[in-house]
C-alpha positions, 0 to 999 in steps of 0.5 A, a space after each residue: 760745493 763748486 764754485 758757479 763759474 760766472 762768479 770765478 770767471 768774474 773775480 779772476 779777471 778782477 785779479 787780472 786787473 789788479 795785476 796790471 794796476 800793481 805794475 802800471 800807474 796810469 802814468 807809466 802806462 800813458 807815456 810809457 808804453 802808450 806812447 811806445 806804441 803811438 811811436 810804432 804806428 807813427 813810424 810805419 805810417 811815416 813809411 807811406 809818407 815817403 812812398 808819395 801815396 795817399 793809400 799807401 798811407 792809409 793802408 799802413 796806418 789802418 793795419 798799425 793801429 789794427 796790430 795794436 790790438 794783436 800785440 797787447 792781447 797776445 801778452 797773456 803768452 807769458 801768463 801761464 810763466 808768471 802763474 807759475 813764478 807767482 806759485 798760483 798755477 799749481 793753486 789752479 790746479 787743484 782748485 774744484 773749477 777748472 783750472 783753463 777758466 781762470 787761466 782764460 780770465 785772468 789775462 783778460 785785461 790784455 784784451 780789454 786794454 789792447 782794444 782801448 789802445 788800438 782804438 786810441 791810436 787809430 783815432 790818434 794817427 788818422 787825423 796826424 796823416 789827415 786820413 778821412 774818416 766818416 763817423 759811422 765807420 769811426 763809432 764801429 772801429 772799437 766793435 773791429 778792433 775787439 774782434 781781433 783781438 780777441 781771435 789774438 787772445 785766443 792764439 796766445 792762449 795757445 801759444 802760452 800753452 806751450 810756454 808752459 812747459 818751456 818758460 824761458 821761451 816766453 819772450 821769444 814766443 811772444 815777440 815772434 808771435 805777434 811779428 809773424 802777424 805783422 809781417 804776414 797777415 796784411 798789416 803793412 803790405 798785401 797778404 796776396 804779396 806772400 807766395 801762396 804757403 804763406 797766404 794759407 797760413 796767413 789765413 789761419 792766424 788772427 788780425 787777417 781776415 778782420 783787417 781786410 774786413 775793416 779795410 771793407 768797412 772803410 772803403 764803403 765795400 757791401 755788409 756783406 764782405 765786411 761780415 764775412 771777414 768778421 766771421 772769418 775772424 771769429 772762427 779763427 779765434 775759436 779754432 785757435 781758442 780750441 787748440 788752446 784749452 787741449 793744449 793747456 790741459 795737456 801741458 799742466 797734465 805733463 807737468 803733473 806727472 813729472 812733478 815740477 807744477 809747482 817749479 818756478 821759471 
């Protein structure tokens, strides 16, 4: 009988997080790469600081602290690669519930931690630059940074696609995934500084239209605006979540024609 995929989808993402309590303690994690990236957003938001604006500095913390979200959850880009190193990917494969599924979920843990993280740092960076902050903002924070990464995971759903078939790019995918999003999509600067191609694309990547919607929210814009952006991020996740599952049904398709599934890195 197959599996009900509620019950897989659930033990997959159970085995995610073993996964990552096999390569972090919590102390590693705390001041190992927790502290990294308390550091990155300190660093940038220094930058304000020295540009002699109160705005500016808000401006850079919020989009820093929003990133963190975008880089954590697009570390299941190189999932598809450890799959494969670990000889779990050919498993998947040939396993009676679809192979996307607990692909989806076994990275899962990149986004759940990803938004603790980003909702730790912005609480952490905003009161070090003495940025104001009204409680019912501050209780919705957490609900915004979800919503980006997620539209994040969804991208490195699709971009891990991709590395599948070409596993020694998976660093080079990540890294330049998660920088494109930094650089384009409104973190440190405008998404309206960038010549008009680069704003259509900017559009079209995760973290752009939640940022500018928790800039709304922060700034006391109407519901509205802020919504609007959420559904704008949202919708982008779901194109990107989309373009994904074809993605990875092709590839893991190509790759058992060719024989190779099973090949590590």
């Amino acid at each position: 009988m197959t599996p009900k995929w509620p019950h897989v989808f659930l033990m997959a993402t159970r085995i995610g997080f073993r996964d990552l309590a096999a390569i972090y303690t919590w102390r590693t994690w705390l001041f190992g790469w927790f502290l990294r990236l308390v550091t990155q957003v300190v660093f940038f938001t220094a930058i304000g600081v020295m540009a002699g604006s109160e705005a500016r500095v808000a401006y850079i913390a919020i989009g820093n602290a929003a990133a963190v979200s975008c880089i954590e959850a697009m570390v299941v880009i190189t999932a598809t690669v450890r799959e494969r190193n670990l000889g779990t990917l050919a498993l998947q494969v040939a396993a009676p519930t679809s192979f996307v599924l607990t692909y989806i979920a076994r990275g899962l843990y990149c986004l759940v931690i990803g938004t603790g993280s980003s909702t730790a740092v912005f609480f952490i960076v905003m009161p070090l630059f003495g940025i104001p902050l009204h409680l019912t903002t501050a209780l919705l924070v957490p609900f915004f940074m979800l919503v980006v990464g997620l539209s994040s995971y969804c991208m490195g759903i699709a971009v891990g696609a991709i590395v599948c078939r070409s596993p020694a790019t998976q660093w080079l995918a990540l890294n330049l995934s998660y920088l494109s999003v930094m650089t384009f999509c409104g973190v440190n600067v405008s998404v309206s500084y960038w010549p008009s191609a680069i704003q259509y694309v900017a559009a079209v990547l995760p973290l752009t239209h939640g940022l500018e919607a928790l800039r709304a929210l922060i700034d006391g814009r109407p519901a509205e605006t802020v919504m609007t952006g959420v559904a704008l991020e949202l919708l982008v996740g779901a194109a990107w979540l989309a373009v994904g599952v074809v993605l990875f049904k092709w590839a893991v398709a190509a790759e058992r024609r060719r024989g190779t599934i099973e090949l590590s890195a």
